[in-house]
C-alpha positions in Angstrom: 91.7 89.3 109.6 93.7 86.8 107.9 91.4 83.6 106.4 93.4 79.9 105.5 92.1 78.7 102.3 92.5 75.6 100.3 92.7 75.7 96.5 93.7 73.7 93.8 96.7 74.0 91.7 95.0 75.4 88.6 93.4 78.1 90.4 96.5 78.9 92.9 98.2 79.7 89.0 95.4 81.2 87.8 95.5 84.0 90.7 99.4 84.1 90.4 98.7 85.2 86.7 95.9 87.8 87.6 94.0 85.8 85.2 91.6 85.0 88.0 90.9 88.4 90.4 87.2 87.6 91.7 87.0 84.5 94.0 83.7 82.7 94.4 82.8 81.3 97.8 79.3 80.3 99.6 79.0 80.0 103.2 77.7 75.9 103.9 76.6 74.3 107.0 78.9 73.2 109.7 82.1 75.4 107.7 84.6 76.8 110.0 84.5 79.4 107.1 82.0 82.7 107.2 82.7 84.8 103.9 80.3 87.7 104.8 82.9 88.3 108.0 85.2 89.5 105.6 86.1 92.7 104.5 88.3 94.9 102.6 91.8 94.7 103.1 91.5 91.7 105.0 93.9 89.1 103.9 93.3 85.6 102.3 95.9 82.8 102.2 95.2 80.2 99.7 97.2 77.0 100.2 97.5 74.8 96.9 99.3 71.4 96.5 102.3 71.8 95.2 102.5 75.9 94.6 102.4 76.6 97.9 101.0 79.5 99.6 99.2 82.9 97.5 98.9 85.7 99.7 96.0 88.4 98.0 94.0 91.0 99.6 90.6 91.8 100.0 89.3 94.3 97.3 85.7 94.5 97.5 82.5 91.7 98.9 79.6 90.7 96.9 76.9 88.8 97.7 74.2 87.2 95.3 70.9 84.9 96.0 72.3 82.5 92.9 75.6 82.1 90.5 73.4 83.1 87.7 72.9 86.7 89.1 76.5 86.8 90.2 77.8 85.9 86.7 75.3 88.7 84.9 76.5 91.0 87.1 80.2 90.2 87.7 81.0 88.6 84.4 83.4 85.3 83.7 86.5 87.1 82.4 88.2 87.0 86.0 85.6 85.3 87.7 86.3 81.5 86.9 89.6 79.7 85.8 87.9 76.7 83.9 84.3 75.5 82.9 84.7 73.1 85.8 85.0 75.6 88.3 81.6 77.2 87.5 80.2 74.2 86.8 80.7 72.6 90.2 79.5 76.1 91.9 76.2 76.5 89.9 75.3 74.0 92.2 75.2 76.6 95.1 73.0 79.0 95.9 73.6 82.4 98.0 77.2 83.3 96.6 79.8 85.9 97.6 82.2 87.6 94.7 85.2 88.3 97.0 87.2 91.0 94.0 90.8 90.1 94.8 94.4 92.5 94.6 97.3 89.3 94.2 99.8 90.2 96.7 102.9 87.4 96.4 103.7 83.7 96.8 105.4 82.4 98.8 107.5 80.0 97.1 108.6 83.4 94.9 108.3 86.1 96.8 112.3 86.9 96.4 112.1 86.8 92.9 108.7 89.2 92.9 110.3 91.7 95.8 113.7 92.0 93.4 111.9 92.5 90.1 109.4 95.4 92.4 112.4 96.8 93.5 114.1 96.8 90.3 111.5 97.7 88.3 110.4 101.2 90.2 113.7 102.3 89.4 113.9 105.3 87.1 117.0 107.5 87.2 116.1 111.5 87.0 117.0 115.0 87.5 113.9 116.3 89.5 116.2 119.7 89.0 119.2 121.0 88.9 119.5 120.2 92.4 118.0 116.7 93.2 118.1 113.4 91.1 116.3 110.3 92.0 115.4 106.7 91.0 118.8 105.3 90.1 118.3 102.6 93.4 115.0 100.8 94.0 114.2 99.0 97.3 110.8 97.0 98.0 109.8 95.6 101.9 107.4 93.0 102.7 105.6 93.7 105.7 104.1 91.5 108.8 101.0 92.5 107.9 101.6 90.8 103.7 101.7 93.9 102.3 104.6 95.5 99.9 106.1 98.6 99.7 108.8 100.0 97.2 110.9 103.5 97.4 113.5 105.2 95.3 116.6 106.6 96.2 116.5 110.9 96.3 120.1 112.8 96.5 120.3 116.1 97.0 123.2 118.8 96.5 123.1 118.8 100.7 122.1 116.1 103.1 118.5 116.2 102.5 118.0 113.3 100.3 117.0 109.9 101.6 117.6 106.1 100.3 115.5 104.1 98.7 114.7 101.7 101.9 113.9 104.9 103.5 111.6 106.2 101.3 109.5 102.3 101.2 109.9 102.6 104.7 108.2 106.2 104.8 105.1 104.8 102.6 104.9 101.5 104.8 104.6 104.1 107.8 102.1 106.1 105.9 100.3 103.4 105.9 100.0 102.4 109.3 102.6 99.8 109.3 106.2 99.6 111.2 107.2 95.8 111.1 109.2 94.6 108.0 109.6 90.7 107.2 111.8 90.9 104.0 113.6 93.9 102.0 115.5 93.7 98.9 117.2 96.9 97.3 118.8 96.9 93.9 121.6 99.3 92.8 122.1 101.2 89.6 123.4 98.1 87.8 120.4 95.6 88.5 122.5 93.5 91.0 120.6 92.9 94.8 122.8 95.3 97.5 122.8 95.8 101.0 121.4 99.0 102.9 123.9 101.3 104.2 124.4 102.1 107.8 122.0 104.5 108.2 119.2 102.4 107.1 120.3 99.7 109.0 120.1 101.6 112.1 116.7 103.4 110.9 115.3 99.6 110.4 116.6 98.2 113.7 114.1 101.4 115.6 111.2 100.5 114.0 110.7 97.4 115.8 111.8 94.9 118.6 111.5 92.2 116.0 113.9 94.2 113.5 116.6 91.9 113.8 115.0 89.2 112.2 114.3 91.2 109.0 115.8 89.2 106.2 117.6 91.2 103.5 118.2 89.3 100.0 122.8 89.5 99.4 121.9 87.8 95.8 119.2 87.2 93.5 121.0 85.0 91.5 122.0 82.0 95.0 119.3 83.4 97.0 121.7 84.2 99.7 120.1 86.4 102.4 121.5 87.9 106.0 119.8 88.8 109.0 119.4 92.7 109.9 120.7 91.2 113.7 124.4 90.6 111.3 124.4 93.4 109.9 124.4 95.8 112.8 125.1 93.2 116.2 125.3 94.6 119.7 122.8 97.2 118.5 122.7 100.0 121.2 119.1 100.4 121.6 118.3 96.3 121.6 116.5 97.1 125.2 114.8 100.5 123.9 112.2 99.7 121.2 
């Protein structure tokens, strides 16, 4: 399930930050909202003002008869973003603690894929036969979700790239539809997947060819999967 939400600014920043990671909501009259129908996993899009749209997931639900049991029990630390916040809901009574995992933004989300992608990198000699981590690739998924993979080579054909491998964990997880995917090369610089994972991508999906693929972090420049491999041969297949 995937619940709208409107926030303000200050807390939209504060859950970009992971300085706020438990949400407090109560259910009121009349409210096309019903927090106890959530569960984990479930997703929560918060729309603020003027930073857009935060995408986080469901950790964990708790409900409380009154704010002053939920605060005992849950803390402040990452409960509330400013006095006003907890002022204005000691006013309710029957509470849910919805624990939070931040996921992206919207207006960033190139800049967070890259720096995932770039930042699970870790060039290695797993042994004398197979190295890994010099290319890091991350994928955004239909569903919100992010995965991130590392390059393997191998003294034979064995190995697999680093969009391959995100793509294995996104399948391990139950997923198969990809909405973004950056991959970033040895030197740091945003690259294009080769053929093989260009054709891999395209069978996952009949919406494949709208996967957009970042050319450059630094102009934002991105390419459709559909350009990179047109006239696909299995278009009437998946």
């Amino acid at each position: 399930m995937i619940m709208k939400l409107h926030i303000n600014d200050r807390t939209a920043l504060a859950i970009k930050n992971n300085t706020k990671r438990i949400v407090i909501k109560a259910n009121q009259e009349n409210s096309e909202y019903d927090y106890s129908k959530l569960k984990p996993k479930d997703i929560i899009e918060f729309i603020s003002d003027n930073l857009g749209v935060v995408y986080v997931k469901v950790k964990e639900i708790n409900h409380y008869d009154s704010l002053e049991e939920l605060f005992t029990l849950e803390g402040t630390r990452y409960t509330i973003s400013s006095i006003n916040d907890k002022e204005d809901a000691i006013k309710k009574n029957g509470v849910y603690a919805i624990h939070i995992e931040y996921l992206y933004s919207e207006d960033s989300v190139w800049e967070e894929l890259y720096e995932k992608a770039k930042n699970v990198r870790n060039p290695r000699d797993v042994s004398g036969m197979i190295s890994a981590g010099g290319v890091g690739a991350a994928i955004l998924t239909k569903n919100h979700n992010i995965y991130t993979g590392v390059c393997i080579d191998t003294a034979c054909t064995l190995g697999m790239c680093g969009e391959r491998n995100a793509i294995a964990n996104m399948i391990t997880n139950g997923e198969n539809e990809i909405v973004k995917l950056v991959c970033v090369d040895s030197k740091g610089n945003a690259d294009l997947p080769c053929g093989a994972c260009r054709e891999y991508m395209m069978q996952l999906s009949k919406n494949s060819k709208d996967i957009e693929i970042l050319k450059s972090i630094t102009t934002k420049e991105i390419v459709r999967l559909e350009e990179l491999i047109p006239d696909w041969w299995g278009s009437n297949r998946v």
